[in-house]
Each structure stands twice: as C-alpha cells, then as structure tokens.
C-alpha positions as a Markdown table, in Angstrom:
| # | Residue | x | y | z |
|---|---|---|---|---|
| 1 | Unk | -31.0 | 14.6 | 1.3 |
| 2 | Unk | -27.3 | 15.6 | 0.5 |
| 3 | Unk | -25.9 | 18.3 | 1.7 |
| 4 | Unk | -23.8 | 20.6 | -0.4 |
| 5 | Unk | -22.1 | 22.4 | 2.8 |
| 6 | Unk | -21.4 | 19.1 | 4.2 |
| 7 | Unk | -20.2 | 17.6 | 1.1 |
| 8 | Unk | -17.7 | 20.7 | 0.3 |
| 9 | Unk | -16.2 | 19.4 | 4.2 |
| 10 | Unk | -16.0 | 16.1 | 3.6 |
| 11 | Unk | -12.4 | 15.4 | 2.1 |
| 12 | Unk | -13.5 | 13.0 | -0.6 |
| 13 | Unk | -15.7 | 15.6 | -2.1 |
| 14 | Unk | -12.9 | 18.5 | -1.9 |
| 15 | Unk | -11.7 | 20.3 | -5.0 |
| 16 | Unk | -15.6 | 19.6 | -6.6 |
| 17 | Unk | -17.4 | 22.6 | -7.7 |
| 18 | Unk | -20.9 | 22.6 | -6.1 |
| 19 | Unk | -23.2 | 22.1 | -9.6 |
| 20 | Unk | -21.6 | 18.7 | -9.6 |
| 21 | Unk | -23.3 | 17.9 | -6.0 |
| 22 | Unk | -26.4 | 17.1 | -8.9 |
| 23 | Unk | -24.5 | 14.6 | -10.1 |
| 24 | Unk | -23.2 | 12.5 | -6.8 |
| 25 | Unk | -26.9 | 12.4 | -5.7 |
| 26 | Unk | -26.9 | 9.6 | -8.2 |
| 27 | Unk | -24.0 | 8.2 | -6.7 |
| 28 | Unk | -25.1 | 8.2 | -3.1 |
| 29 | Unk | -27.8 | 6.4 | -1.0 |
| 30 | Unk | -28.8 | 7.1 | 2.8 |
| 31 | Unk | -27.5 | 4.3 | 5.3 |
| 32 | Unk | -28.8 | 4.3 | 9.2 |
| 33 | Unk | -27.0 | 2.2 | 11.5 |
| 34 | Unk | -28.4 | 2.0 | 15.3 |
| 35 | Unk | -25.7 | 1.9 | 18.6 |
| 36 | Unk | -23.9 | -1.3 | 18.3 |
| 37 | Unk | -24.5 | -2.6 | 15.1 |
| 38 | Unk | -22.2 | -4.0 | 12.5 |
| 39 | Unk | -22.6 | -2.3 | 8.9 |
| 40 | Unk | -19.9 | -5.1 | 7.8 |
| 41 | Unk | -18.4 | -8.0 | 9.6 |
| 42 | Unk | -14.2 | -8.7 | 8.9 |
| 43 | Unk | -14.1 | -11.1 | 5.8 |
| 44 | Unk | -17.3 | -9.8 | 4.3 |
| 45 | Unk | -17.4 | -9.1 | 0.7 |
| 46 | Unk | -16.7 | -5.3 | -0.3 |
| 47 | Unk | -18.9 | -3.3 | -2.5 |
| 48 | Unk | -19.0 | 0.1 | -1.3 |
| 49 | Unk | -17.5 | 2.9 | 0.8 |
| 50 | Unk | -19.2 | 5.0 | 3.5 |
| 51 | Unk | -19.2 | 8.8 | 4.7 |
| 52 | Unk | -20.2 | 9.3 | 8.0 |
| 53 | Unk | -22.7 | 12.3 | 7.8 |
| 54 | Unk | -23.9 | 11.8 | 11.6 |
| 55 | Unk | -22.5 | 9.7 | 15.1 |
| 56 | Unk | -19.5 | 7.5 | 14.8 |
| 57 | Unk | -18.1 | 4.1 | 13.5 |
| 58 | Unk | -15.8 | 2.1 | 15.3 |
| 59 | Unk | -13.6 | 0.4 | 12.9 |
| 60 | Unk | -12.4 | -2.9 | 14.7 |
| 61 | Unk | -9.9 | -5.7 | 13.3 |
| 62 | Unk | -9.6 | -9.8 | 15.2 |
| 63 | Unk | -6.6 | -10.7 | 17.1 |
| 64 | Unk | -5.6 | -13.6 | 19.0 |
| 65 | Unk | -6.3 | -11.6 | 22.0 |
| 66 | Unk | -9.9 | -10.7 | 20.5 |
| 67 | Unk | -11.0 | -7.5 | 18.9 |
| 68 | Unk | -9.2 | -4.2 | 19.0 |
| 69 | Unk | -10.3 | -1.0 | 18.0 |
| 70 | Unk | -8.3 | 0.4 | 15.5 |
| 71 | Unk | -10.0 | 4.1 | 15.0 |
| 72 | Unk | -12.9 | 5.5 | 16.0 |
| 73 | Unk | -14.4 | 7.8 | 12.9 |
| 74 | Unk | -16.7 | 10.9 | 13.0 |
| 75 | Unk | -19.0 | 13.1 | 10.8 |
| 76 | Unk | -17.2 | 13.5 | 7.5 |
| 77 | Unk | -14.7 | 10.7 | 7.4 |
| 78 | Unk | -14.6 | 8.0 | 4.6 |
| 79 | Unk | -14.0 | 4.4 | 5.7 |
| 80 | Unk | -14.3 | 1.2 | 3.3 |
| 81 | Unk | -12.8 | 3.1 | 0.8 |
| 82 | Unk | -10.7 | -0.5 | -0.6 |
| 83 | Unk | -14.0 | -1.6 | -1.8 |
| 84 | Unk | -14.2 | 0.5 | -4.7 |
| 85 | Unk | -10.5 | 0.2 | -5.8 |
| 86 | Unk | -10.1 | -3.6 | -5.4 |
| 87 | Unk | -12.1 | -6.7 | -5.0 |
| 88 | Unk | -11.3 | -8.1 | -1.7 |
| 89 | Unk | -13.1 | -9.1 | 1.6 |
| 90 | Unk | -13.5 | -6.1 | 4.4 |
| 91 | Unk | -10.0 | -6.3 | 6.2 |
| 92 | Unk | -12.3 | -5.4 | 9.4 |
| 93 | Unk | -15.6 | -4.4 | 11.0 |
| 94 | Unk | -17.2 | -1.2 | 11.3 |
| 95 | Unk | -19.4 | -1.0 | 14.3 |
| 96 | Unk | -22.0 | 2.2 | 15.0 |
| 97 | Unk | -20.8 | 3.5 | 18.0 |
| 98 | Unk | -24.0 | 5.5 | 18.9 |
| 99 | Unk | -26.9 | 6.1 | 15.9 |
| 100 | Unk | -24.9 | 6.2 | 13.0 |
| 101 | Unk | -26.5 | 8.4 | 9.9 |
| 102 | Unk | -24.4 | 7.1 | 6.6 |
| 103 | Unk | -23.8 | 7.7 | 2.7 |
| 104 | Unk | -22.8 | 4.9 | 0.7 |
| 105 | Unk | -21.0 | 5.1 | -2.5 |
| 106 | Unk | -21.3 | 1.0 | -4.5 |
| 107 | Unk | -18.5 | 0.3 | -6.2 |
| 108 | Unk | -20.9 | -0.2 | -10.1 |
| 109 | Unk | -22.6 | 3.4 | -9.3 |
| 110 | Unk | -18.7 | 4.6 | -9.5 |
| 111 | Unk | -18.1 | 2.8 | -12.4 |
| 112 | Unk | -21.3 | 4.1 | -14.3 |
| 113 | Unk | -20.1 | 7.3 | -13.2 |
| 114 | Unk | -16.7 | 6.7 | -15.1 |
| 115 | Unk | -18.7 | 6.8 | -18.1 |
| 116 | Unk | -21.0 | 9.5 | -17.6 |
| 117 | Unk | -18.2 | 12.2 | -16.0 |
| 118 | Unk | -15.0 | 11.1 | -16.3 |
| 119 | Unk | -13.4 | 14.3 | -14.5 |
| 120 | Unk | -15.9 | 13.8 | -11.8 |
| 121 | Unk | -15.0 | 9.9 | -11.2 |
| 122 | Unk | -11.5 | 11.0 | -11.6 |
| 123 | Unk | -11.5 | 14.0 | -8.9 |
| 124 | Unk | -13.4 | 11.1 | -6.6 |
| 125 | Unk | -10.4 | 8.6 | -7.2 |
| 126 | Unk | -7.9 | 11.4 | -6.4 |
| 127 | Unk | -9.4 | 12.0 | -3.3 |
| 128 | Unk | -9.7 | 8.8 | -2.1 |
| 129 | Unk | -6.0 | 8.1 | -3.0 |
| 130 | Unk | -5.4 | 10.9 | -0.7 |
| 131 | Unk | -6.8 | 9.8 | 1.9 |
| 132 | Unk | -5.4 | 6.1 | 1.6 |
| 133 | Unk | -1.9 | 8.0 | 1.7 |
| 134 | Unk | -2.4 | 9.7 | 4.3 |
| 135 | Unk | -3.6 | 6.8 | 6.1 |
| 136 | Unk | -0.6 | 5.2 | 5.3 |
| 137 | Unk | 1.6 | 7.9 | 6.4 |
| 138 | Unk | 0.1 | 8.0 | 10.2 |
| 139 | Unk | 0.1 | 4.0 | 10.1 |
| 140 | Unk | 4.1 | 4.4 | 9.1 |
| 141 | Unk | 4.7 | 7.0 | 11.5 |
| 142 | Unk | 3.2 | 5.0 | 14.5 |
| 143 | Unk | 5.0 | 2.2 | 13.8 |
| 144 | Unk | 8.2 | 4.3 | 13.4 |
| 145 | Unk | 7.5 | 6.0 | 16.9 |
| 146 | Unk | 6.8 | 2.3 | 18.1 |
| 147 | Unk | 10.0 | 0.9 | 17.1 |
| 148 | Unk | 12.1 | 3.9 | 18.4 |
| 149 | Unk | 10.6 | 4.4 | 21.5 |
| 150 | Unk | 8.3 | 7.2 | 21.0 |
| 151 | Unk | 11.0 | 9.4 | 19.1 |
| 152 | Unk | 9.4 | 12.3 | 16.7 |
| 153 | Unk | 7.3 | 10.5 | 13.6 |
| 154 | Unk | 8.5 | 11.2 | 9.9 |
| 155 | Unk | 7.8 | 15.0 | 8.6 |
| 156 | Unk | 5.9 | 13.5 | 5.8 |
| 157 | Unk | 3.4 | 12.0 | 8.1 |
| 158 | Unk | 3.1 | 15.5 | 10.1 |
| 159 | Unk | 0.7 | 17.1 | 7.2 |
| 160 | Unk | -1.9 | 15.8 | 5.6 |
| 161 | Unk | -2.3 | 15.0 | 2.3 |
| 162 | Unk | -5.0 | 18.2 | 1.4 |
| 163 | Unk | -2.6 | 20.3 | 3.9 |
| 164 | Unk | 0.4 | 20.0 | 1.4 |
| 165 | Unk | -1.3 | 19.7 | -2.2 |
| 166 | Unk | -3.2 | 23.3 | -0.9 |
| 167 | Unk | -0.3 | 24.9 | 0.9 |
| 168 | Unk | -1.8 | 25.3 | 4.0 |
C-alpha cells in the first residue's frame, strides 16, 4: 500500500501534489528483498528503478581486488534509476543489507505513463535528473578531495540539488 506521507519524503516524488499519489499506484509494485540477497547482479539487464520504503541496500560494484561497497542506501532513497533513462546492463549490484521492503517503478509502466500524464512523467524525470546530478556532484567532489589531499570539495557539490532549486 503506498504511502502518501512517505511518498511526499521521498525526493523522486517531491514537487507532486498528493491527488496524483492515485495515479503512481499504477506505476508502482511492492518488492521484498530478505538479508543478503541480490535484487540485481552487476551486468544484469535494467528495467526498473527501486525506492527503498523499509531496511537498506548495499549498492556494490567488482574490482580486481573483489567487491567494494560503494553506498549503503536507506528508507526513501532511489537507486537503479539508469534503467529507466537508458538501456544498458546494471553498472553494479544491490544487495539487501537486512529485510529490505521495496517499490519498483519498470521502465514501460513510465513510458505508458508518458502518455496518460505527461506533466506527471515529466515532474518524475525532473526528479530523477536531480538526483543523478547530485550524484554526480558528490562523486566529483570526492574525487576532487582525493586528488588534492582532502582540501574543501567544490561549493556546487555542498547543496543538494532540491536545497538550491527550493532555496533552502
């Protein structure tokens, strides 16, 4: 059952007025993933995008070394998201890192919902640009700090993508 609270949180849903909740219950199915699963393996193919409602996913990437954790997500974070803007394998594995309670968004419900409500789907893609920004900017700003010895990161990477487009 979706949550309208938890959805207004949740920063792929922000700047979508509640009656619209109606509509992404379409959109959305229920996922559960138990302690120490994979939802997806690296190199798996991509249809959808995930919203962690309850536990945590570890996100985890191969090396030559073996695997490393790269971030370790929690109630209300997106993760996936490339799935629904291009068609290419998972760059890396989620893992449930406890019982994991899900929502997944498929790439064709989005696309059906381009049709129905345009302003919806578009809202939904603004979002999720967002958050791939902001991704970006932390991923710049740790390499930055990296290669200069731990000197301050980049001011664009010190708010978040929703902190500057809302002023706060």
């Amino acid at each position: 059952m979706l949550d309208g609270n938890f959805l207004e949180g949740s920063a792929i849903f922000k700047g979508i007025e509640h009656d619209a909740f109606e509509t992404i219950t379409f959109v959305v199915e229920d996922v559960t993933i138990p302690n120490g699963h994979f939802l997806f393996k690296e190199g798996a193919a991509a249809r959808s995008l995930f919203i962690i409602r309850d536990g945590e996913i570890e996100i985890v990437k191969e090396s030559g070394t073996g695997p490393v954790t790269l971030a370790t997500l929690g109630e209300g974070e997106i993760f996936g998201e490339m799935a629904v803007i291009r068609d290419t394998p998972r760059s890396s594995a989620a893992r449930a890192k406890g019982h994991t309670s899900l929502w997944t968004i498929q790439r064709e419900k989005l696309d059906t919902l381009r049709r129905k409500d345009p302003v919806l789907w578009g809202t939904l893609m603004h979002n999720i640009a967002g958050i791939l920004a902001d991704r970006l900017a932390a991923v710049t700003a740790r390499l930055t700090s990296t290669a200069t010895g731990g000197a301050a990161a980049p001011e664009a990477a010190e708010k978040s993508f929703w902190a500057r487009l809302t002023g706060h």
